[in-house]
PyMOL CGO cylinders between C-alpha atoms (Angstrom):
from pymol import cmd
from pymol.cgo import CYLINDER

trace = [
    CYLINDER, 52.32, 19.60, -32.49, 50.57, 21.63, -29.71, 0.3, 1, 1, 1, 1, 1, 1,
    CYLINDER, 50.57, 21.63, -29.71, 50.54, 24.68, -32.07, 0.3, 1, 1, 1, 1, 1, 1,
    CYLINDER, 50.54, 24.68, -32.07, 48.97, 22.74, -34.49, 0.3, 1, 1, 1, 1, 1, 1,
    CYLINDER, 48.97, 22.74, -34.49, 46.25, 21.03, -32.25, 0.3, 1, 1, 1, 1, 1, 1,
    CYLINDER, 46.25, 21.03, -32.25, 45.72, 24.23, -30.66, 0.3, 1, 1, 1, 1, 1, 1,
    CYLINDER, 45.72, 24.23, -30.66, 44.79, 25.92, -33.67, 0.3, 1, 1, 1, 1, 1, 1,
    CYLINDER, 44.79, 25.92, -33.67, 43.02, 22.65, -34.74, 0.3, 1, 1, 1, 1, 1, 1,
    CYLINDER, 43.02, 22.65, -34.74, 40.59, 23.23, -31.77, 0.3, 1, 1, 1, 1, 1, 1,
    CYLINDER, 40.59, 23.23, -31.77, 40.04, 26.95, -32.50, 0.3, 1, 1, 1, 1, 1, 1,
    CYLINDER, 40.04, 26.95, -32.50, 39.15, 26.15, -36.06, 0.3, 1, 1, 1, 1, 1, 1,
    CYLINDER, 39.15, 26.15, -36.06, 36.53, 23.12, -35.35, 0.3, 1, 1, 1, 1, 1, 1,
    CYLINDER, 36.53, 23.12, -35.35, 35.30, 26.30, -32.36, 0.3, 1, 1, 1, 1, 1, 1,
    CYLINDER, 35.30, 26.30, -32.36, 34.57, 28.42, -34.74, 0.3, 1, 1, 1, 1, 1, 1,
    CYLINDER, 34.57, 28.42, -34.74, 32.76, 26.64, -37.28, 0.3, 1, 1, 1, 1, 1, 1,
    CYLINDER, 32.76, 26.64, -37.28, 31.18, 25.16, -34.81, 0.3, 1, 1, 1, 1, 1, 1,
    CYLINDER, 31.18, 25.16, -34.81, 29.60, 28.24, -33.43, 0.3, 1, 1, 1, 1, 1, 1,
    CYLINDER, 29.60, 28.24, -33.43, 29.50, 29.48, -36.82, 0.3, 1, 1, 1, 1, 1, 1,
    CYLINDER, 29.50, 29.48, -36.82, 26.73, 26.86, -37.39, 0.3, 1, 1, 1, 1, 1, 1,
    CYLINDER, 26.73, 26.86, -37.39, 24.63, 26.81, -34.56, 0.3, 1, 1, 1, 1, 1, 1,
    CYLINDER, 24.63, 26.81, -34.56, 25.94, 29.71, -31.75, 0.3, 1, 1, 1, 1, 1, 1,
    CYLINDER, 25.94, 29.71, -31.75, 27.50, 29.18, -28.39, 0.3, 1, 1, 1, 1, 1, 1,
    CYLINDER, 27.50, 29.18, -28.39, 25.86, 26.44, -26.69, 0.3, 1, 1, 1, 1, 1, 1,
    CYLINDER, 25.86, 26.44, -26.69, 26.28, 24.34, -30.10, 0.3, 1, 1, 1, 1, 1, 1,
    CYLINDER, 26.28, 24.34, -30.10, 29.61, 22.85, -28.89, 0.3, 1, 1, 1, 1, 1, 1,
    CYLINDER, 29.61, 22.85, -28.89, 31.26, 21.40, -26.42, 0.3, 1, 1, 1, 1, 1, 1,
    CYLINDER, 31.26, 21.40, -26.42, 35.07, 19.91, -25.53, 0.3, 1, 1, 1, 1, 1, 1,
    CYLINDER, 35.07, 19.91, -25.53, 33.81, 16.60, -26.17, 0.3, 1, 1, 1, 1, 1, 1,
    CYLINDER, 33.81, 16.60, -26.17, 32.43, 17.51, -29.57, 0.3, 1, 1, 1, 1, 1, 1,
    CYLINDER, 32.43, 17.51, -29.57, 35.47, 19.24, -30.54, 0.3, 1, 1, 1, 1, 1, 1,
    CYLINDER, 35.47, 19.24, -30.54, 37.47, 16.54, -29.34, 0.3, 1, 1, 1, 1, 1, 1,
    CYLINDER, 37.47, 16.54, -29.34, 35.76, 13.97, -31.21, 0.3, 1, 1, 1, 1, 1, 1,
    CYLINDER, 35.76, 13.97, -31.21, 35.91, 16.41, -34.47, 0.3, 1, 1, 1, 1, 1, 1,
    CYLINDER, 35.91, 16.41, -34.47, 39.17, 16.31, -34.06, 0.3, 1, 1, 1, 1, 1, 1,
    CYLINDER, 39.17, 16.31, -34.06, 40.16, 12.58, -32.47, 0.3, 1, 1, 1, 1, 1, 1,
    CYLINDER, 40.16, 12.58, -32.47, 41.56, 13.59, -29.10, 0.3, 1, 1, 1, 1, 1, 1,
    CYLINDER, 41.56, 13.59, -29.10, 40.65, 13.03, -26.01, 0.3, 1, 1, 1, 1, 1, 1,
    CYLINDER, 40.65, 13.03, -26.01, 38.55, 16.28, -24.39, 0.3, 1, 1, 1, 1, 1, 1,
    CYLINDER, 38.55, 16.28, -24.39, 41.42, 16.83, -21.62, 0.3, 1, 1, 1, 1, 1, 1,
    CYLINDER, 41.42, 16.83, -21.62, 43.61, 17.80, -24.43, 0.3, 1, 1, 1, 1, 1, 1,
    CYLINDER, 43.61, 17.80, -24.43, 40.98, 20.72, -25.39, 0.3, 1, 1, 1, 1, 1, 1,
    CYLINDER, 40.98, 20.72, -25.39, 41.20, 21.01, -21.78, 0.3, 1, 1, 1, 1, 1, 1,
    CYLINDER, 41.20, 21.01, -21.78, 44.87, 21.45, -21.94, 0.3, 1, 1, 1, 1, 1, 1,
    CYLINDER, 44.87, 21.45, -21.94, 44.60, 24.27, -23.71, 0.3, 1, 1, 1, 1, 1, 1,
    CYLINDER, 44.60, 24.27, -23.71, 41.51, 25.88, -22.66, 0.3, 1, 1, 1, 1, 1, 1,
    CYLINDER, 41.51, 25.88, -22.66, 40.48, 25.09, -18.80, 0.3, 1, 1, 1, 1, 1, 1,
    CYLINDER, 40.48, 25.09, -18.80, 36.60, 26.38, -19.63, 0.3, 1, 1, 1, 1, 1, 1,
    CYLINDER, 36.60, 26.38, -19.63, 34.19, 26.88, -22.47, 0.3, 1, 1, 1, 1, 1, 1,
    CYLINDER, 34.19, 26.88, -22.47, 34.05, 30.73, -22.09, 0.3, 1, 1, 1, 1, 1, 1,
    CYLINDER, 34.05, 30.73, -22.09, 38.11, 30.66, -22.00, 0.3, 1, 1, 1, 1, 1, 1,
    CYLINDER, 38.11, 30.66, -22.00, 37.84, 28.64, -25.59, 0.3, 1, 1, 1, 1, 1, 1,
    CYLINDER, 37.84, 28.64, -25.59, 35.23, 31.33, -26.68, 0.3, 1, 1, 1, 1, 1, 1,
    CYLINDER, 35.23, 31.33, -26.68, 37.01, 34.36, -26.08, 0.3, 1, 1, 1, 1, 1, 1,
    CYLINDER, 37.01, 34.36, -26.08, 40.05, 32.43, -27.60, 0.3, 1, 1, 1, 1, 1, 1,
    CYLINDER, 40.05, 32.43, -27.60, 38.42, 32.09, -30.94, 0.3, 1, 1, 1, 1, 1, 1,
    CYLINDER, 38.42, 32.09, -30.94, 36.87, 35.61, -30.80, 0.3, 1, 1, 1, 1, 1, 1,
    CYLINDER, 36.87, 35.61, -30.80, 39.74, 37.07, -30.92, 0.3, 1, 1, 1, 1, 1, 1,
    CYLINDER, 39.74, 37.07, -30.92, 41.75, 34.93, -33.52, 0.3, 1, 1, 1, 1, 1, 1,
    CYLINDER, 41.75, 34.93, -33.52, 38.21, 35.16, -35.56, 0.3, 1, 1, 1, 1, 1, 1,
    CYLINDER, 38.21, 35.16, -35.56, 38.69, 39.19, -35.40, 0.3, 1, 1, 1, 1, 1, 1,
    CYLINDER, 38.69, 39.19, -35.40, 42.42, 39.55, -35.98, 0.3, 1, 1, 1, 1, 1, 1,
    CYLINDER, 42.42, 39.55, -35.98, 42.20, 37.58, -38.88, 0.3, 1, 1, 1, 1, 1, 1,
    CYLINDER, 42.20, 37.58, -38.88, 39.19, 39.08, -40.75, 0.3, 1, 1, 1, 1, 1, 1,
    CYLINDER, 39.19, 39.08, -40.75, 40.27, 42.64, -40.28, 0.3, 1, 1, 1, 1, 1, 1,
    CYLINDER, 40.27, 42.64, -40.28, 43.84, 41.17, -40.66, 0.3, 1, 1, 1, 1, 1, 1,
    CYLINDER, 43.84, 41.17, -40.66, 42.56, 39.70, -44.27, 0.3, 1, 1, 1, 1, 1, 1,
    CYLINDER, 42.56, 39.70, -44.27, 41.10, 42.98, -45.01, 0.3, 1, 1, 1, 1, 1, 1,
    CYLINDER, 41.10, 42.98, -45.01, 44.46, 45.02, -45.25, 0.3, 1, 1, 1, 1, 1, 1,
    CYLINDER, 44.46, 45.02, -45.25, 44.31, 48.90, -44.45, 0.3, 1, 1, 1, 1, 1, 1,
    CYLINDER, 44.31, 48.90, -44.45, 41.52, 50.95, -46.34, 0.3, 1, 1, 1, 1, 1, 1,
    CYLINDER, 41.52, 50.95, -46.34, 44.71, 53.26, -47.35, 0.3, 1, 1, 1, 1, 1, 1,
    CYLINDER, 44.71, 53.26, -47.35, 46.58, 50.49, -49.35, 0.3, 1, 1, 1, 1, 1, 1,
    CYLINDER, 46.58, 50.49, -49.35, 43.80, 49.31, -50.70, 0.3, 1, 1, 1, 1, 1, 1,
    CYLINDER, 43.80, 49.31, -50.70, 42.63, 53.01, -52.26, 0.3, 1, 1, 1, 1, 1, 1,
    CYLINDER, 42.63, 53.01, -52.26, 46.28, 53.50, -53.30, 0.3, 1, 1, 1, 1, 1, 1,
    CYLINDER, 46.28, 53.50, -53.30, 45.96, 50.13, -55.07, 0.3, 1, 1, 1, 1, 1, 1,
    CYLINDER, 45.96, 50.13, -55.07, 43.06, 51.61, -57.46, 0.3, 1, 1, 1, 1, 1, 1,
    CYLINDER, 43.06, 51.61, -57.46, 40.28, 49.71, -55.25, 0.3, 1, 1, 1, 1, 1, 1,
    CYLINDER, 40.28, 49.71, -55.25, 37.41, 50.33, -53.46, 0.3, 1, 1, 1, 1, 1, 1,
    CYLINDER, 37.41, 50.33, -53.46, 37.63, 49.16, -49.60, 0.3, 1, 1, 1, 1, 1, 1,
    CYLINDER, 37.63, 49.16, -49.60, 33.85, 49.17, -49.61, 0.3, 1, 1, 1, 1, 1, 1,
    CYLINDER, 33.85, 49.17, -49.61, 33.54, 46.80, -52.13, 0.3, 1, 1, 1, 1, 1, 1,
    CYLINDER, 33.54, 46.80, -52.13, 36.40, 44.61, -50.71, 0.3, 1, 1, 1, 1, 1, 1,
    CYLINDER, 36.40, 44.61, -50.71, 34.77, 44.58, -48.09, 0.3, 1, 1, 1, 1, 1, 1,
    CYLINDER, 34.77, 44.58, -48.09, 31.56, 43.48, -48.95, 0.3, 1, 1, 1, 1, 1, 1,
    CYLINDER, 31.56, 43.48, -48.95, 33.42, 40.53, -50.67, 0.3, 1, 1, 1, 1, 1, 1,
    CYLINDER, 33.42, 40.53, -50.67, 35.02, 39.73, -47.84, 0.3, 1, 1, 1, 1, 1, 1,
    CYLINDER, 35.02, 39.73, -47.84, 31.32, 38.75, -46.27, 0.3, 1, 1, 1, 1, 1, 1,
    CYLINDER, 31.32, 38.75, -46.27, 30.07, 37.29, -49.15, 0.3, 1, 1, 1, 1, 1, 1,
    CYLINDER, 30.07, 37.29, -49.15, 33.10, 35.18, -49.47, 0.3, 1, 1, 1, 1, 1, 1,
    CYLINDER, 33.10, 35.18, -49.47, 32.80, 33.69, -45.72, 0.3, 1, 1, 1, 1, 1, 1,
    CYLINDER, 32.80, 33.69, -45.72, 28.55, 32.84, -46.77, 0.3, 1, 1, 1, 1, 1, 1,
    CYLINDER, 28.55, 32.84, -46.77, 29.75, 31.49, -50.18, 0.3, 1, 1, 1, 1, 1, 1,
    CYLINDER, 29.75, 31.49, -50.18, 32.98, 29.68, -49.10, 0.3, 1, 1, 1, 1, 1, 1,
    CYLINDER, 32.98, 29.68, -49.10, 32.10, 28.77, -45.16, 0.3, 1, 1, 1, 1, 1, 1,
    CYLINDER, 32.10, 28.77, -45.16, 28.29, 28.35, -45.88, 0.3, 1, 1, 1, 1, 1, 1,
    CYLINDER, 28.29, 28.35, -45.88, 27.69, 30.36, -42.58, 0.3, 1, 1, 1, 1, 1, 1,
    CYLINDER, 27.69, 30.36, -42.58, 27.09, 32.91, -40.57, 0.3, 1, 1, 1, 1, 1, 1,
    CYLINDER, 27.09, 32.91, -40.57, 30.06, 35.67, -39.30, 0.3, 1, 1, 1, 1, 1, 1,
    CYLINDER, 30.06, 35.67, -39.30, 31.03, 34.55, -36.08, 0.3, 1, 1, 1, 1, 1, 1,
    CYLINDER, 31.03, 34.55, -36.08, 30.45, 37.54, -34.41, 0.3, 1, 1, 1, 1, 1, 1,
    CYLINDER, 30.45, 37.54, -34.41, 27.14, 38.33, -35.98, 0.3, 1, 1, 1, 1, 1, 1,
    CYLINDER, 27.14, 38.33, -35.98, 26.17, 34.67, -34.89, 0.3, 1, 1, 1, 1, 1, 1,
    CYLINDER, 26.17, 34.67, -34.89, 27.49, 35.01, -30.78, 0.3, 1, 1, 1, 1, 1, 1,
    CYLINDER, 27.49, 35.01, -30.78, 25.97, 38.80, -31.18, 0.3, 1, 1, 1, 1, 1, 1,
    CYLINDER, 25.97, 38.80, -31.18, 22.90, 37.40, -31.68, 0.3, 1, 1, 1, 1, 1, 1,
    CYLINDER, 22.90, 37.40, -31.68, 22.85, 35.36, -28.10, 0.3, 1, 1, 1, 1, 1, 1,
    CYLINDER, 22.85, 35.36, -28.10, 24.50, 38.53, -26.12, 0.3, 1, 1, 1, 1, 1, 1,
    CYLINDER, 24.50, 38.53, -26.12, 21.90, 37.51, -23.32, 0.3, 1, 1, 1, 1, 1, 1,
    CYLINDER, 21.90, 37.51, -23.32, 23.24, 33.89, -22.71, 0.3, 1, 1, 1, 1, 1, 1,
    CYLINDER, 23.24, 33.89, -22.71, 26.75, 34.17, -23.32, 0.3, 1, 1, 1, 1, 1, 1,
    CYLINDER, 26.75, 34.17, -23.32, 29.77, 35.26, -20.41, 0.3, 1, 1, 1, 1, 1, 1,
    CYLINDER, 29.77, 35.26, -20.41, 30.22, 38.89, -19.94, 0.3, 1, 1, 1, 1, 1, 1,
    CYLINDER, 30.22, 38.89, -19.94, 34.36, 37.95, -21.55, 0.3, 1, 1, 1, 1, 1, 1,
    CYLINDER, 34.36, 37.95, -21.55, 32.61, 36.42, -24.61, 0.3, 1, 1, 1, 1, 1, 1,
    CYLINDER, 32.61, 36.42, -24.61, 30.03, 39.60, -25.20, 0.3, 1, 1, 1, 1, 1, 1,
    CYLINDER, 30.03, 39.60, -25.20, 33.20, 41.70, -24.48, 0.3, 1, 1, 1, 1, 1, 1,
    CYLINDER, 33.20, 41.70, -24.48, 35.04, 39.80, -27.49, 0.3, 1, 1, 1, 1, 1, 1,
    CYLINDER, 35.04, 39.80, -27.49, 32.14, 40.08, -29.60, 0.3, 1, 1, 1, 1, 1, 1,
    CYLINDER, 32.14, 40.08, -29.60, 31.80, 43.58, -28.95, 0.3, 1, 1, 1, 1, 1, 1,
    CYLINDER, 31.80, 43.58, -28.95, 35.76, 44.14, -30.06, 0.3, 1, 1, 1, 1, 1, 1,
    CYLINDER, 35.76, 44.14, -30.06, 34.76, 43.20, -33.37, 0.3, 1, 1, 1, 1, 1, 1,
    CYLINDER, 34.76, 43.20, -33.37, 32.15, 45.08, -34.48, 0.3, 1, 1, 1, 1, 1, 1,
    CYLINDER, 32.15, 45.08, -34.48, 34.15, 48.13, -33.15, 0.3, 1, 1, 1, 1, 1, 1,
    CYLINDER, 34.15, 48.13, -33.15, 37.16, 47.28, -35.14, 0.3, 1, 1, 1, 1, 1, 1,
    CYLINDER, 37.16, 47.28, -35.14, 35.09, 46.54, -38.28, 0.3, 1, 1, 1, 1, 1, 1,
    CYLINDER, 35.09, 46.54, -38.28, 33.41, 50.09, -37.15, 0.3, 1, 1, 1, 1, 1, 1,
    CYLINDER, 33.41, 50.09, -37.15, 36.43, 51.91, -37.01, 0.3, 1, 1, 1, 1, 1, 1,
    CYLINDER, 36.43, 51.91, -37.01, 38.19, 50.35, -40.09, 0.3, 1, 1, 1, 1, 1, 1,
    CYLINDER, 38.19, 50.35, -40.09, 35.04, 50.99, -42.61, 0.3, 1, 1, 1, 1, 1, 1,
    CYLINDER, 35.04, 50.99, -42.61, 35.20, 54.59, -41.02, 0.3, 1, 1, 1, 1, 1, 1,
    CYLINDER, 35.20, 54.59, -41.02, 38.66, 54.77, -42.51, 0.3, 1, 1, 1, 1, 1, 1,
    CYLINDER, 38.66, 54.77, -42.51, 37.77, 53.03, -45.63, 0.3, 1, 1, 1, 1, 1, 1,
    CYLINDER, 37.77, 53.03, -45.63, 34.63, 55.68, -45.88, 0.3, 1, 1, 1, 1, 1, 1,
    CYLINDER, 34.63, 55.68, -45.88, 37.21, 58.76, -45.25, 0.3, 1, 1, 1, 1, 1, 1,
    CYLINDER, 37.21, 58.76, -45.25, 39.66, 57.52, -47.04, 0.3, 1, 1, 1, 1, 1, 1,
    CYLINDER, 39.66, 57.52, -47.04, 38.00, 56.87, -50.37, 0.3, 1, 1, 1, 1, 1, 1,
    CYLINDER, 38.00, 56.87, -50.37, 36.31, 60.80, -49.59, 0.3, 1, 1, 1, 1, 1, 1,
    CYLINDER, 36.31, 60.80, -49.59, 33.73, 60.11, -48.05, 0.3, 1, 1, 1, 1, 1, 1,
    CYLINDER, 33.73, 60.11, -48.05, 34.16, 62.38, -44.93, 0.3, 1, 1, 1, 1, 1, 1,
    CYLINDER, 34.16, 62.38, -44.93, 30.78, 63.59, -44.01, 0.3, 1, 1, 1, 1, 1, 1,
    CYLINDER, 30.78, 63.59, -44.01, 28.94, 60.22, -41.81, 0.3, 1, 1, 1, 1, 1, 1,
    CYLINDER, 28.94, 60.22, -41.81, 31.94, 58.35, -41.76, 0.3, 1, 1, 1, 1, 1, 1,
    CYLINDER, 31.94, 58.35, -41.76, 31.21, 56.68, -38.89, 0.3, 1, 1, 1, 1, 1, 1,
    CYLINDER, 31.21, 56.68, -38.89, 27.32, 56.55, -39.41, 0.3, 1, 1, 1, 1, 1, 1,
    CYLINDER, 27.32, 56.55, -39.41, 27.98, 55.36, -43.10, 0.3, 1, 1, 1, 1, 1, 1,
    CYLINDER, 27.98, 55.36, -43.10, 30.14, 52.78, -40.81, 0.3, 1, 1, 1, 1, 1, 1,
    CYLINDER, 30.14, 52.78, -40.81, 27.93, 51.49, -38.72, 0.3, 1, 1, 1, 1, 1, 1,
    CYLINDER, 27.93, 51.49, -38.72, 24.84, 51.30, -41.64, 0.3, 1, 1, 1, 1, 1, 1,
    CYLINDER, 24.84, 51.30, -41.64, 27.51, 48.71, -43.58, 0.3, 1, 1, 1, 1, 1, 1,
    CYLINDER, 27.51, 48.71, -43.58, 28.32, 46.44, -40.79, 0.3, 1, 1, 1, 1, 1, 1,
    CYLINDER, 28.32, 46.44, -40.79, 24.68, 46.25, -39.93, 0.3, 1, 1, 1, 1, 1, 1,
    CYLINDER, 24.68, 46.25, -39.93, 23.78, 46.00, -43.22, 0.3, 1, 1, 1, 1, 1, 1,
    CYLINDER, 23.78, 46.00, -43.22, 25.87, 42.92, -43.89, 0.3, 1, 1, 1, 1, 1, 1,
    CYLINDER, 25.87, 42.92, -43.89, 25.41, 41.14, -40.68, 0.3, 1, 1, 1, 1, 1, 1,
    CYLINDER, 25.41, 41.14, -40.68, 21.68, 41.01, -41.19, 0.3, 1, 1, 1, 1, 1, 1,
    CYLINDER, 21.68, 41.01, -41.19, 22.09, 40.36, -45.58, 0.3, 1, 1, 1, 1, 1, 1,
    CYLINDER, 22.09, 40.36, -45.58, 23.71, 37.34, -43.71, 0.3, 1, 1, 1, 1, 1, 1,
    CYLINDER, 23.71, 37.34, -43.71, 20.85, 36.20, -41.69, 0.3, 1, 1, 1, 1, 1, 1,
    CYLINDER, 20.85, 36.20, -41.69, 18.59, 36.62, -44.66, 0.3, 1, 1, 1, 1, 1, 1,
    CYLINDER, 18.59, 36.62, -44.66, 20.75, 35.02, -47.05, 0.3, 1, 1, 1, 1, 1, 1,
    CYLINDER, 20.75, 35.02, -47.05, 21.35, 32.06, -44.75, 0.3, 1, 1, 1, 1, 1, 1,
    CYLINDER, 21.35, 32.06, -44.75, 17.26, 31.77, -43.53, 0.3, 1, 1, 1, 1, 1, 1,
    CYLINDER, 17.26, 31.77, -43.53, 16.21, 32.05, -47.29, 0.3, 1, 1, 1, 1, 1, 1,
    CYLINDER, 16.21, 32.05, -47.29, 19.14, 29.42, -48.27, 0.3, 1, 1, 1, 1, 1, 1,
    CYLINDER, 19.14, 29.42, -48.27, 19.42, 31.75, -51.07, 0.3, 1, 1, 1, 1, 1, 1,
    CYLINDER, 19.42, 31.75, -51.07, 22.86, 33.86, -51.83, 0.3, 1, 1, 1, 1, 1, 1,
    CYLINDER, 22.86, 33.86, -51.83, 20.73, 36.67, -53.89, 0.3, 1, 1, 1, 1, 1, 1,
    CYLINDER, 20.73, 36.67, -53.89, 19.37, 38.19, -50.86, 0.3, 1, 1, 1, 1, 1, 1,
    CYLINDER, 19.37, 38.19, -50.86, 22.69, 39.11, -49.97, 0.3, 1, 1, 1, 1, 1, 1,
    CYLINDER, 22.69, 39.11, -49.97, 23.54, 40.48, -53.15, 0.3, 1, 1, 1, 1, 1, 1,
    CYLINDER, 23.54, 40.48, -53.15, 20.14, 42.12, -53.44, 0.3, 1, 1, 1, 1, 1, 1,
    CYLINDER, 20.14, 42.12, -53.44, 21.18, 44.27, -50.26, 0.3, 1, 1, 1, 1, 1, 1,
    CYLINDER, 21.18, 44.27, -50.26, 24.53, 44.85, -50.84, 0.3, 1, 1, 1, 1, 1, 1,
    CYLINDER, 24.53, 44.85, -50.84, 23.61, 46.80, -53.91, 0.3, 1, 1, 1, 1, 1, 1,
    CYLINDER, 23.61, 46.80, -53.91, 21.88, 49.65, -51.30, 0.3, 1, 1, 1, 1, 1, 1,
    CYLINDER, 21.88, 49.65, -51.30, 25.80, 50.13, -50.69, 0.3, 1, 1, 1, 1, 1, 1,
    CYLINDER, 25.80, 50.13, -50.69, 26.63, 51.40, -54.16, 0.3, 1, 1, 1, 1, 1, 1,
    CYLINDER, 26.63, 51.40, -54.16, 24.02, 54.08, -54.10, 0.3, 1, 1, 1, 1, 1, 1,
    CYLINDER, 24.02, 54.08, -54.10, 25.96, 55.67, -50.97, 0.3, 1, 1, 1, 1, 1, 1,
]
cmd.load_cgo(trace, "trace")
């Protein structure tokens, strides 16, 4: 059972910062999401930064976990580009927010140095793995620049799409990816 509540309490984390950032939850909220008392959040966590980092990290492992490696995925017959393009427009579509990262990224100058550090794990892992994805489907030249332009790109198609409350300015800018 404290597997289960402990990944209970990262999962009500995460969408909770999903919707409204850091300072848009607290143990009590969680705990009441979830029908505990707060000192079992605090069981598991002792602060809010602790809790942060926590679901950082599980929020990173499992996107570029989802994601597979760009060299399976070319050896499949697919594009890792376009899988992972999906893979955004799948968390606005199915979770109705923002990326996680993209969302705490945005409030780098209120959050814990641990929680900035977390944040910042992300976007280089999602850096490095589209570099692979870029050189791997043959795209050699401004791997890493090509990189960086997607995971920018996306994060901020996000934003828009969520602002506008309207999915086709996401699509709209993901098309400036096929023209790579």
């Amino acid at each position: 059972m404290g597997e289960d509540r402990e990944q209970l309490i990262l999962n009500v984390a995460e969408e909770m910062i999903r919707q409204g950032g850091y300072n848009s939850f607290s143990f009590r909220n969680i705990a009441s999401a979830i029908g505990i008392k707060s000192s079992s959040v605090h069981y598991h966590y002792s602060t809010k930064e602790d809790l942060a980092v926590a679901v950082t990290k599980y929020y990173t492992d499992q996107f570029i976990g989802a994601l597979g490696s760009p060299e399976d995925i070319v050896s499949s017959g697919k594009n890792p580009i376009s899988q992972y393009v999906q893979a955004f427009r799948q968390a606005l579509v199915k979770d109705k927010g923002m990326c996680l990262c993209g969302m705490l990224g945005a409030e780098t100058d209120i959050l814990p140095e641990s929680v900035v550090a977390e944040t910042r794990v992300f976007f280089q892992r999602n850096v490095e793995w589209l570099e692979t994805a870029y050189r791997t489907s043959g795209e050699k030249d401004g791997a890493k620049e090509k990189a960086i332009q997607t995971v920018s790109l996306l994060e901020g198609a996000m934003i828009t799409s969520n602002v506008m409350g309207d999915l086709s300015f996401f699509d709209a800018a993901v098309k400036l990816l096929d023209k790579s």
